[in-house]
C-alpha positions as CSV (number, residue, x, y, z in Angstrom):
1,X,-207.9,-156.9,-28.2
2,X,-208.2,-153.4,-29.7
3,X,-211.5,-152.8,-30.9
4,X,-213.4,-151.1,-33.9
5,X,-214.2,-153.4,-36.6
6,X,-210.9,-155.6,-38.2
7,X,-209.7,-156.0,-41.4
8,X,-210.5,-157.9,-44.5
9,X,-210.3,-158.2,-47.8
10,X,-209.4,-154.8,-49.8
11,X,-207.6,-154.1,-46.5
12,X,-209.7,-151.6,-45.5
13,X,-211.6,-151.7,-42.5
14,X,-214.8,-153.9,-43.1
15,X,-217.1,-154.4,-40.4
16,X,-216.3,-156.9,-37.7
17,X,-215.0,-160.3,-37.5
18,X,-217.7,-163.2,-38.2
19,X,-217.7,-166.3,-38.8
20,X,-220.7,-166.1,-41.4
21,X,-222.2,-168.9,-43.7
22,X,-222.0,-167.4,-47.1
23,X,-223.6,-168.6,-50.2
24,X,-221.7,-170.9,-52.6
25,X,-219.3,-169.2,-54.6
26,X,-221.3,-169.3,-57.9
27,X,-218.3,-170.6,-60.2
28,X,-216.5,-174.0,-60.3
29,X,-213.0,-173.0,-59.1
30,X,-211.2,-176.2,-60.0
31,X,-210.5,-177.9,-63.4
32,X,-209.1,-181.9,-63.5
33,X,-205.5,-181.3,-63.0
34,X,-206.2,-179.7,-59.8
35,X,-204.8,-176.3,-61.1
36,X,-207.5,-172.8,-60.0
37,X,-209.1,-171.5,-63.1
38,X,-211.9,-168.8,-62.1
39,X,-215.6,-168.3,-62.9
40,X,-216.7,-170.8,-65.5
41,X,-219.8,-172.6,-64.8
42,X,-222.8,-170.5,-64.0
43,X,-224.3,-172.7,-60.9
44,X,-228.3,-170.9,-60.9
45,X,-227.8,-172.0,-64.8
46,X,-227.5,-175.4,-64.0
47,X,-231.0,-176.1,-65.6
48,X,-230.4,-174.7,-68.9
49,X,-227.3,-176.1,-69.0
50,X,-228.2,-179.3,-69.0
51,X,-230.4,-178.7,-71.3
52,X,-227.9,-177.8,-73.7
53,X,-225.6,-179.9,-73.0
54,X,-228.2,-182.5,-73.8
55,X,-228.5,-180.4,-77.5
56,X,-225.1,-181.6,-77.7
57,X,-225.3,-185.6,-76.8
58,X,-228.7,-186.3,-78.8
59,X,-228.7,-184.1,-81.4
60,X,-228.6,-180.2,-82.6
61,X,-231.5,-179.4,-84.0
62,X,-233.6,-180.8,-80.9
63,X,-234.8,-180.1,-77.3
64,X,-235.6,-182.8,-75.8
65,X,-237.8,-181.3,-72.5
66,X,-235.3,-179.8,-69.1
67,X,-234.3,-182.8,-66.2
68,X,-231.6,-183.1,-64.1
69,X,-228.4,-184.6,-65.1
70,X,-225.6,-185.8,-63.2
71,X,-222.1,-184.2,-63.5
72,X,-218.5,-185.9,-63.2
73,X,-217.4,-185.5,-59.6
74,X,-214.6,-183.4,-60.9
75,X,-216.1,-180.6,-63.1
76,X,-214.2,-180.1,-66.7
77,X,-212.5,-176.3,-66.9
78,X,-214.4,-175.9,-70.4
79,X,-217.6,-177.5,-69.5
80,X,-219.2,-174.3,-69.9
81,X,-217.5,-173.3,-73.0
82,X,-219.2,-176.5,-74.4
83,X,-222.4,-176.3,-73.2
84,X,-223.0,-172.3,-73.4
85,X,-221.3,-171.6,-76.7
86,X,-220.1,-174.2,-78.7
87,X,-224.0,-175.9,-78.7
88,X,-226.0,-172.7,-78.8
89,X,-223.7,-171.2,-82.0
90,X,-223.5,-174.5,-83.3
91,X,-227.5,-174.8,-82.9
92,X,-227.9,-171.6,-84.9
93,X,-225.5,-172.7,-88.1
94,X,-226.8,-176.0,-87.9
95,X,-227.9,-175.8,-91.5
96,X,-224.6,-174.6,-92.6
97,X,-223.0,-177.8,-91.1
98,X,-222.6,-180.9,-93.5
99,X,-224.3,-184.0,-90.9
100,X,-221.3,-185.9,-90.9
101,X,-219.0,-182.8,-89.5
102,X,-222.0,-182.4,-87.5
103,X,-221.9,-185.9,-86.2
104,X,-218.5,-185.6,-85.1
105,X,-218.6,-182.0,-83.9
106,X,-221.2,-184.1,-80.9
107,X,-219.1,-187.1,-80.7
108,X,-216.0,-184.7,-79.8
109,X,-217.9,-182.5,-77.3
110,X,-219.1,-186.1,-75.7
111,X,-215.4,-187.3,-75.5
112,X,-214.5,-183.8,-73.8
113,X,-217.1,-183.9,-71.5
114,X,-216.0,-187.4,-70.5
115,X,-212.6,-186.4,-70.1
116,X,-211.3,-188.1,-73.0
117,X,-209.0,-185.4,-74.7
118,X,-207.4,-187.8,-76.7
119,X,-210.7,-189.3,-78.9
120,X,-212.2,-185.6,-78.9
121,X,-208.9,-184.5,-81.2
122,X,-209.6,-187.8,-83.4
123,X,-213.2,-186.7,-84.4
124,X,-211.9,-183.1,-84.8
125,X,-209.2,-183.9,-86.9
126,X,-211.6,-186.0,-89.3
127,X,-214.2,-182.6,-89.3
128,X,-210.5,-180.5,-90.1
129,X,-209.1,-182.7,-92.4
130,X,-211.7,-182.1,-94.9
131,X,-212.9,-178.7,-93.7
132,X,-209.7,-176.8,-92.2
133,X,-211.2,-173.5,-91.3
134,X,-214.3,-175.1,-90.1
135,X,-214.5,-172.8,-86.7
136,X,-216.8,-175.2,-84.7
137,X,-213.8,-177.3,-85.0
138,X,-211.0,-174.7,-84.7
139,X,-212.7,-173.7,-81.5
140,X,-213.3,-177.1,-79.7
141,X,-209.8,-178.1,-80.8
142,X,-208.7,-175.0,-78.7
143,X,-210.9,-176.4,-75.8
144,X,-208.9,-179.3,-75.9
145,X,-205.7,-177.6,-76.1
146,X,-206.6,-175.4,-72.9
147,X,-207.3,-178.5,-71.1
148,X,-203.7,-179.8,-71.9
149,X,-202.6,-176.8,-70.6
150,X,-200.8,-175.7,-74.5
151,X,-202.1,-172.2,-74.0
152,X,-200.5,-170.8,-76.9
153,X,-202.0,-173.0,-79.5
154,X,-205.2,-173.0,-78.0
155,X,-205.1,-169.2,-78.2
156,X,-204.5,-169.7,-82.0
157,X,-206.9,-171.5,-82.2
158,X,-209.5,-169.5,-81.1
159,X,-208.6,-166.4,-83.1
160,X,-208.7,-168.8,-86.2
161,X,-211.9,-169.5,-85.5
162,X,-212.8,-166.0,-84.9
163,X,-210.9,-165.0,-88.6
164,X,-213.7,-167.1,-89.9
165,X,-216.5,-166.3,-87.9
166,X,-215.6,-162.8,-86.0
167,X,-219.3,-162.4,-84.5
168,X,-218.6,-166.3,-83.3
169,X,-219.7,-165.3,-79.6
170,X,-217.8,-168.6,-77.8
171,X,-214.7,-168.3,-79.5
172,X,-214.8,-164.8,-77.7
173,X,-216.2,-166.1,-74.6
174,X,-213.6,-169.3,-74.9
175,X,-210.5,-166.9,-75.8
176,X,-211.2,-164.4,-72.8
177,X,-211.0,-167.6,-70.4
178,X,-208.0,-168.8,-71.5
179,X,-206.8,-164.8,-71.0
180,X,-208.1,-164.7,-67.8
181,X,-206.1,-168.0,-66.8
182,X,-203.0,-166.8,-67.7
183,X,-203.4,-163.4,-65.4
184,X,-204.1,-161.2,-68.8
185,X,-207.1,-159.7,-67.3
186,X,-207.6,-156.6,-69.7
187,X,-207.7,-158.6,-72.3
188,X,-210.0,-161.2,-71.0
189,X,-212.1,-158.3,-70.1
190,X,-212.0,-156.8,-73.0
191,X,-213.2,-160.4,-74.9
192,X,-216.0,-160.8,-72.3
193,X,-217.1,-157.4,-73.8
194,X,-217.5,-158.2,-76.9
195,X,-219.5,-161.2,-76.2
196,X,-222.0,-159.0,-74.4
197,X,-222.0,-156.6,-77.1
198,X,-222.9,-160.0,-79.2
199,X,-225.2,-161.1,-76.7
200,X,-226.6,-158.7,-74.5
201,X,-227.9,-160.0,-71.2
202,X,-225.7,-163.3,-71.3
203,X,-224.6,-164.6,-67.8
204,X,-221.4,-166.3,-68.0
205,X,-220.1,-163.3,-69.8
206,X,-221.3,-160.8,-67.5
207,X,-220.4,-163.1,-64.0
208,X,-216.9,-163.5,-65.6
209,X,-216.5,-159.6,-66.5
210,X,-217.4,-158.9,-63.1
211,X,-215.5,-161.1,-61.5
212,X,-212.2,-160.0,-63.4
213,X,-213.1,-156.7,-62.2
214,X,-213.0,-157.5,-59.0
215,X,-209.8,-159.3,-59.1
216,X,-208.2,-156.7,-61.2
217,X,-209.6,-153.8,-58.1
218,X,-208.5,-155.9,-55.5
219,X,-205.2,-155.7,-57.3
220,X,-205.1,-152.2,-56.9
221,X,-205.9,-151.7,-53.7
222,X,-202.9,-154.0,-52.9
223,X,-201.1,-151.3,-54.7
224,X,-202.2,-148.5,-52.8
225,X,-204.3,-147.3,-56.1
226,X,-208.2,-147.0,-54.7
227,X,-209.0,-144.6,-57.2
228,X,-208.4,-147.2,-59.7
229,X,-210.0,-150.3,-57.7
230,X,-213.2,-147.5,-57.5
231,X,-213.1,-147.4,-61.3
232,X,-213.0,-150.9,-61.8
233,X,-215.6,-152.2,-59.3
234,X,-218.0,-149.0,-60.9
235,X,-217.6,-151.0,-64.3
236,X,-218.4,-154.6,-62.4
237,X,-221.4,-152.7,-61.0
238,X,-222.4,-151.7,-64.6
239,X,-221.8,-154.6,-66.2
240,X,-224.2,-156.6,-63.1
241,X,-226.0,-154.1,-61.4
242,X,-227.7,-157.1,-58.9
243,X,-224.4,-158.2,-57.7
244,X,-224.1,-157.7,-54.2
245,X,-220.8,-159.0,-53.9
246,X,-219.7,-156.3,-56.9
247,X,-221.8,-153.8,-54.3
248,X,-220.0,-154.0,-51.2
249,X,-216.7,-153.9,-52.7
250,X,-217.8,-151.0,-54.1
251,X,-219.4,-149.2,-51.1
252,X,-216.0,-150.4,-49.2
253,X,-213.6,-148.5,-51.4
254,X,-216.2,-145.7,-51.5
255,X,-215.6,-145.5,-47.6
256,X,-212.4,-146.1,-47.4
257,X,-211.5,-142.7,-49.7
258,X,-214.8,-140.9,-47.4
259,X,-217.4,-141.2,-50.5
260,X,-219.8,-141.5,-47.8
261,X,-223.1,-141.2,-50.0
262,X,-221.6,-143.5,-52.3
263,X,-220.7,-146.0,-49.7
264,X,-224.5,-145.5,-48.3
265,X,-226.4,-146.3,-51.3
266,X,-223.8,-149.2,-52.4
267,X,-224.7,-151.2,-49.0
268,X,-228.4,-150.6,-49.5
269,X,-228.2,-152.1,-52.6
270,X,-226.5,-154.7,-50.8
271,X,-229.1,-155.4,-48.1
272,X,-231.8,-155.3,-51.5
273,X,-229.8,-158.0,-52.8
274,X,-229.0,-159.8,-49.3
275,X,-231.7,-158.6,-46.4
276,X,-229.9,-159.5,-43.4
277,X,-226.4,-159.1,-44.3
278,X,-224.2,-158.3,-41.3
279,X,-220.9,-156.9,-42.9
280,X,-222.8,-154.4,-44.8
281,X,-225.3,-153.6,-42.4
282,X,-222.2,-152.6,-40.0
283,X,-220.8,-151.0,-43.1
284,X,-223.5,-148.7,-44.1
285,X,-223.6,-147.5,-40.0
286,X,-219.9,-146.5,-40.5
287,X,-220.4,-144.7,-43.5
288,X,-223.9,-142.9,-41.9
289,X,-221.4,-142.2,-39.0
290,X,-219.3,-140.4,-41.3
291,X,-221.9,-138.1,-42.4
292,X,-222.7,-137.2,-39.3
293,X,-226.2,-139.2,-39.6
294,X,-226.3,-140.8,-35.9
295,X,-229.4,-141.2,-35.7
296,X,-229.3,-143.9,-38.6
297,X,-226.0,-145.2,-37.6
298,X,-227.6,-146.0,-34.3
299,X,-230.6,-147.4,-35.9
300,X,-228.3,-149.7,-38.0
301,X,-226.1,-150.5,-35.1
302,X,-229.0,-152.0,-33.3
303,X,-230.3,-153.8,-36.3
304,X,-226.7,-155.4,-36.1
305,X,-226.7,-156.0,-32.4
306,X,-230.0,-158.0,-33.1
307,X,-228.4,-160.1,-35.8
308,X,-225.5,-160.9,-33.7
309,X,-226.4,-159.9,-29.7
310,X,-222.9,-161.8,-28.9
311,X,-220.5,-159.6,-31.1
312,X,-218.4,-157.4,-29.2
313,X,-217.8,-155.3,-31.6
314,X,-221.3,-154.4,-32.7
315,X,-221.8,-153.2,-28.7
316,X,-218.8,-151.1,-29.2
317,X,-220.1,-149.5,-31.9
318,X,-223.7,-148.7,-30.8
319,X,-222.4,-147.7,-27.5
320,X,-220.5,-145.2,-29.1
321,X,-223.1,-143.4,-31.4
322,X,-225.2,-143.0,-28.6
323,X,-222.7,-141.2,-27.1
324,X,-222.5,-139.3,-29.9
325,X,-226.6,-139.3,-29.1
326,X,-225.7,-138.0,-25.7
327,X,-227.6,-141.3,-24.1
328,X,-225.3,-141.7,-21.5
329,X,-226.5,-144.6,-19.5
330,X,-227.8,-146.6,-22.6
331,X,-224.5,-145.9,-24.2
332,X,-222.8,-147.2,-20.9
333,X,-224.5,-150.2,-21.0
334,X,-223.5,-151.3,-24.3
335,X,-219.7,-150.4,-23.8
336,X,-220.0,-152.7,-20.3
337,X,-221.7,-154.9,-22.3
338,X,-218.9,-155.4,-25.3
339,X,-216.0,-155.6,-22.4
340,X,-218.3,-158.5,-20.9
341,X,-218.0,-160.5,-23.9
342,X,-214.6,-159.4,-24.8
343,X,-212.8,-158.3,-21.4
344,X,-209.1,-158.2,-23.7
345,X,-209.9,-154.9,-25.5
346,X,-209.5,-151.5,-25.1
347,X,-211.6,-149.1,-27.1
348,X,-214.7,-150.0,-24.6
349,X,-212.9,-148.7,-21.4
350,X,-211.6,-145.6,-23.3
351,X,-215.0,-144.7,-23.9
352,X,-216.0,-145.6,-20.3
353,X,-213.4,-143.6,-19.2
354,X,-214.8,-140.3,-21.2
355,X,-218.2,-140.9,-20.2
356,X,-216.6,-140.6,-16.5
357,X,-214.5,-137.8,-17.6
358,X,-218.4,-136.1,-18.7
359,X,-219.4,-136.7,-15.1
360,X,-216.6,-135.7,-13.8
361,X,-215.3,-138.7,-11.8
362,X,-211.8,-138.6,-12.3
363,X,-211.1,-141.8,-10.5
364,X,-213.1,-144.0,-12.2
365,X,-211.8,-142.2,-15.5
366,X,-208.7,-142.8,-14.8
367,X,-209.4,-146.5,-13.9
368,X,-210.5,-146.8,-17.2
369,X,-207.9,-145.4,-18.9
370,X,-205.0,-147.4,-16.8
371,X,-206.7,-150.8,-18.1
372,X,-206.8,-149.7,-21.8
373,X,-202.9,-148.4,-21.5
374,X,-202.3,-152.0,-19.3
375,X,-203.4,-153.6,-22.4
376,X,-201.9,-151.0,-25.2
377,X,-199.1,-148.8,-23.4
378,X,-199.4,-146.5,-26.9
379,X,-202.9,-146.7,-26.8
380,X,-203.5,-142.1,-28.3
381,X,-206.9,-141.9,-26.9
382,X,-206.2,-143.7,-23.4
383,X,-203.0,-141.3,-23.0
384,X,-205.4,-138.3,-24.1
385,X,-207.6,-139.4,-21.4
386,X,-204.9,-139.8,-18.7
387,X,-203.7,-136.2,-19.7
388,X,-207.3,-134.4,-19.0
389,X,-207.5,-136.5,-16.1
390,X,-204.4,-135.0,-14.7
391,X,-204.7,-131.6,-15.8
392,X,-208.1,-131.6,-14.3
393,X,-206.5,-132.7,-11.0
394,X,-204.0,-129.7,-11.6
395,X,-201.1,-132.4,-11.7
396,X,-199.8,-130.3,-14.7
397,X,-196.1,-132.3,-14.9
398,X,-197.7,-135.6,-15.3
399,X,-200.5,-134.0,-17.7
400,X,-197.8,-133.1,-20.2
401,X,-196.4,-136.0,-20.2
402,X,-199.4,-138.2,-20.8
403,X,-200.0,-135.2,-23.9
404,X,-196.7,-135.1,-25.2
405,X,-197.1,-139.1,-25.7
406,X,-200.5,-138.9,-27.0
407,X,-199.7,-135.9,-29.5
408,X,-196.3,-138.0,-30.7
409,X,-198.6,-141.2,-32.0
410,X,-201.8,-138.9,-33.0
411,X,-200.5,-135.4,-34.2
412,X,-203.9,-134.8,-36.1
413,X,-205.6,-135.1,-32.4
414,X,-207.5,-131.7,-31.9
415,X,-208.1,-132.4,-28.1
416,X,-204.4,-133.7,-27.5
417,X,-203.2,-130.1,-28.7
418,X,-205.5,-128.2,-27.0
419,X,-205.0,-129.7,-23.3
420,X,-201.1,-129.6,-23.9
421,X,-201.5,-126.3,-25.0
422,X,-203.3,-125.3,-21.6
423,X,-201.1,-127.6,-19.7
424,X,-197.8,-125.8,-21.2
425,X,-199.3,-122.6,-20.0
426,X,-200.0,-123.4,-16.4
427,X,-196.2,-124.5,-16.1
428,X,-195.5,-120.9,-18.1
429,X,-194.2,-122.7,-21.5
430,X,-196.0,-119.7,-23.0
431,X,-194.3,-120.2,-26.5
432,X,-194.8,-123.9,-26.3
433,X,-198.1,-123.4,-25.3
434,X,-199.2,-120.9,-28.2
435,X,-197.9,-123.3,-30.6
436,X,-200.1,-125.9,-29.4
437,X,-203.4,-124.1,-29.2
438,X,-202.8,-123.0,-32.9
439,X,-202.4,-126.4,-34.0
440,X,-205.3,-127.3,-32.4
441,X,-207.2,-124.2,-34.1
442,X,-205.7,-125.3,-37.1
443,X,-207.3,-128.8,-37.0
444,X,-210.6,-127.9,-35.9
445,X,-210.5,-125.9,-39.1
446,X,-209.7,-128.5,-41.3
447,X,-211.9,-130.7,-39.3
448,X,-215.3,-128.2,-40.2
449,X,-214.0,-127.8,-43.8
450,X,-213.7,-132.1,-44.4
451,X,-216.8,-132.1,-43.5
452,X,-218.2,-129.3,-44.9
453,X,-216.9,-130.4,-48.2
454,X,-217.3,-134.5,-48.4
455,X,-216.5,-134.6,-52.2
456,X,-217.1,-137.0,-54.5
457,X,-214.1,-138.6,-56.5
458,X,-216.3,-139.7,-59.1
459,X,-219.1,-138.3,-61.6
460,X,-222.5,-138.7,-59.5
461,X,-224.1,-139.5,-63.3
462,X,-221.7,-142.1,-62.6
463,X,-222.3,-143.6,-59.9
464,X,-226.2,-143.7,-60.8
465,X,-225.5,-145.6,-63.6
466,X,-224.0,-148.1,-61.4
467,X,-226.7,-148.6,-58.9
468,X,-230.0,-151.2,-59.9
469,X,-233.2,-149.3,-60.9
């Protein structure tokens, strides 16, 4: 197994593979037909829910006081629409509505809750029949429409409702649902929006806004667009600035286009949110690693190590900053230590095989680097390796081929160029051998001048605006 952490979602690099107990997806993902519909019932509201759900059953103008109530096993796709919008609106016109429309206005949301579709359109019809542009009505009626998946007329149905009533915040909430459904994410979006400009603060609106941002960046990561997907998540940031989830998307896209500062303070804001989380505590090390901070990449690596001491990867990777720490032995002993537990890899004994290289025992170096190439015959760094280790030995034939190879699958490799370079010129290649050693002046130009400049893609106003206070 090649190491280095794998990949996941976004594909980008992520941190490495775990099996990891994650909190419960905070949405009910399925409706009663089976079908997915995404991000509807608020689970940390369950409390108030009921609550209002109960302002429904026994009456609008009452609270009875909070308990628990029991759910259907399988939870109705507009349970929330009910319970969040439809009651609390309805609540706040209560004096406008006539008791008998308001009577059946609770006897339909009852039927819907129970399922039955069928007797919810009977009491609605009675509230329309003498009150057609009654949008309490219009707007359940679309609830039942969306649940007998008639998309079109419940989307008429909702605007209908919002003709009448255009500051009529679940009619918005309701008609950027169905949009979201049917895969119109700007336009559910831009619904959820306007809810939130209705009702600041309100947590469906703002879970489902940032949840269609996410889908709508993962999107365009799949379409090689991450300066979009950055866009998108810094809006789901805005819009839920304690969203971890929102966060490391965020600080992954930020790493994957070399935002390193970015990515940084998005996986603290992470580890606020979620102290020991693995993914992002590997995450921020990467991205510390990329400023050349090893100190604090090596500080999180350990941290990681701690909170998963049988993860291959996470020895890999603190073995290597200290390297980069010049802690030789303590930096060998984590690299023996990630091929212990993972003896199919290959990164580990390439690094092995450099820190021999440093002392110079060419042997065991080349040891090393045979059993990474056994595994990965096109393995760069390994044929790199084998290269030095054969120029060093003044076996200058073999060295250029082991470069040649190594420079063919890695052209941007600094060190490949320069030891072909120095190879060519001890077989007296001296053209081929100035060209070499100018590319690999060339790239330790460009190398000092990346990061010299680590540029931002972004506004940094921006991206403060995205991070919690």
């Amino acid at each position: 197994m090649q190491h280095g952490p794998p990949r996941f979602a976004f594909g980008v690099s992520r941190g490495p593979r775990i099996r990891q107990k994650r909190k419960v997806t905070p949405y009910y993902n399925q409706i009663s037909s089976g079908s997915r519909y995404h991000g509807f019932l608020w689970v940390r509201n369950v409390t108030y829910t009921c609550a209002c759900l109960r302002r429904i059953t026994r009456g609008i103008s009452s609270l009875p006081p909070t308990r628990s109530v029991n759910f259907p096993r399988r939870p109705l796709f507009w349970l929330a629409f009910l319970l969040f919008f439809s009651a609390l609106h309805a609540d706040a016109q209560a004096s406008a509505i006539p008791t008998t429309d308001r009577s059946h206005l609770r006897a339909a949301a009852e039927w819907i809750v129970k399922g039955d579709l069928a007797r919810a359109e009977e009491e609605l019809r009675v509230v329309l029949n003498t009150e057609p542009n009654e949008y309490h009505a219009l707007n359940l009626l679309g609830v039942v429409r969306a649940q007998q998946h008639r998309a079109a007329e419940a989307e008429q149905l909702f605007k209908r409702a919002l003709e009448e009533k255009p500051d009529f915040a679940g009619a918005h909430m309701d008609l950027g649902m169905l949009y979201a459904e049917g895969g119109q994410d700007d336009e559910a979006a831009n619904e959820f929006q306007r809810v939130l400009t209705l009702e600041p603060g309100r947590e469906d609106a703002i879970a489902s806004l940032t949840h269609g941002l996410r889908k709508q960046a993962a999107a365009a990561l799949k379409t090689r667009e991450p300066e979009k997907a950055l866009a998108l998540l810094l809006r789901a940031r805005r819009a839920s600035p304690k969203d971890a989830d929102a966060a490391y998307e965020f600080g992954i896209v930020a790493l994957r286009m070399s935002l390193f500062p970015d990515a940084i303070q998005a996986f603290k804001d992470v580890l606020q949110e979620r102290k020991n989380d693995v993914n992002a505590v590997y995450a921020e090390g990467r991205a510390q690693m990329g400023l050349g901070k090893f100190q604090e990449a090596g500080d999180l690596f350990k941290r990681y190590v701690e909170l998963r001491p049988e993860d291959a990867s996470g020895h890999y990777a603190l073995g290597l900053i200290l390297r980069a720490l010049e802690e030789g032995p303590e930096a060998r002993v984590q690299l023996e230590r990630s091929i212990h537990l993972e003896p199919l890899q290959t990164e580990s004994y390439v690094q092995l095989g450099e820190l021999d290289l440093a002392e110079g025992n060419l042997e065991a170096a080349a040891g090393r680097f045979g059993r990474a190439l056994e595994r990965n015959p096109k393995h760069p760094g390994a044929l790199l390796g084998m290269g030095e280790v054969h120029y060093r030995k003044k076996l200058y034939e073999a060295a250029c081929d082991f470069l040649e190879r190594s420079v063919s699958l890695d052209s941007n490799s600094r060190d490949a160029h320069y030891y072909l370079g120095l190879a060519y010129a001890r077989l007296g290649k001296t053209e081929e051998s100035r060209r070499e050693l100018a590319l690999a002046g060339q790239l330790e130009q460009q190398d000092i001048e990346r990061h010299r400049n680590i540029l931002r893609l972004l506004d940094p106003a921006e991206i403060d605006l995205a991070r919690p206070e």
